[in-house]
N, C-alpha and C positions, 0 to 999 in steps of 0.2 A: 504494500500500500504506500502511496507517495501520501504528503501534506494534502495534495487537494484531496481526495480519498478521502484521508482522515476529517478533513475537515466537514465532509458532508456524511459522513457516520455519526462524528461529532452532532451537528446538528438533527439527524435524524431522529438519534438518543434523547435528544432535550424534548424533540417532539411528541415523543412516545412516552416522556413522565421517566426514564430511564435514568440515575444518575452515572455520574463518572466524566472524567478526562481524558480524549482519546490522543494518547503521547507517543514517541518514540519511544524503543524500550531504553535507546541511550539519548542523553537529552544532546541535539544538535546533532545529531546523526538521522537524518531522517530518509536518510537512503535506506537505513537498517528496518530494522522489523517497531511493529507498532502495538501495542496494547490500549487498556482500559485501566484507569488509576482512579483512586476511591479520592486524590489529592493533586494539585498542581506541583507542589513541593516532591523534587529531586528525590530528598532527606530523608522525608516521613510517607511517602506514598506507597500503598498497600495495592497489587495487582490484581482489580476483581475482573481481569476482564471472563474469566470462566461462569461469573455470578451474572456478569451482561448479555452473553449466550443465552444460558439459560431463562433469561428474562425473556428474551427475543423468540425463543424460542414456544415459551409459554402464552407469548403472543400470537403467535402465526402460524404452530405446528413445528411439529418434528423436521426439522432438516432433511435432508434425501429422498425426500418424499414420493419423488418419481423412479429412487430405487439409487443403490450405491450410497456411500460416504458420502460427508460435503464438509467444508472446512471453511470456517471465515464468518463473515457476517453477510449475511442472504436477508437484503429490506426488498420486500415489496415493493413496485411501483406506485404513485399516488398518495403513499402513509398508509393505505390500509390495512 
């Protein structure tokens, strides 16, 4: 996921009542890989992005649904 990515998961999250931070897993590195932080702070931020899944999930159904694995965050079109 690049910054813009993130940034519209970011907002997607806020849409859905969803909390969290969607950051780099290293700050300033944002070529690298991305998560979900319970906090902005480096220092003290806790990785729920596992607990943000399963929000999403218990919103919209199971992942794979048309069959196989699926990995990442899967938003619907539209918000719904």
């Amino acid at each position: 996921m690049d910054a813009e990515a993130a940034r519209h998961v970011d907002v997607t999250l806020r849409r859905l009542g969803i909390r969290g931070v969607v950051a780099p897993e290293e700050p300033g590195r944002t070529a690298g890989g991305w998560r979900v932080y319970d906090s902005p702070d480096h220092g003290t931020r806790k990785d729920i992005t596992p607990d943000v899944l399963a929000a999403v999930v218990a919103r919209f159904g199971p992942p794979g649904a048309g069959g196989g694995p699926a990995r990442g965050f899967v938003v619907p079109p539209g918000g719904n």
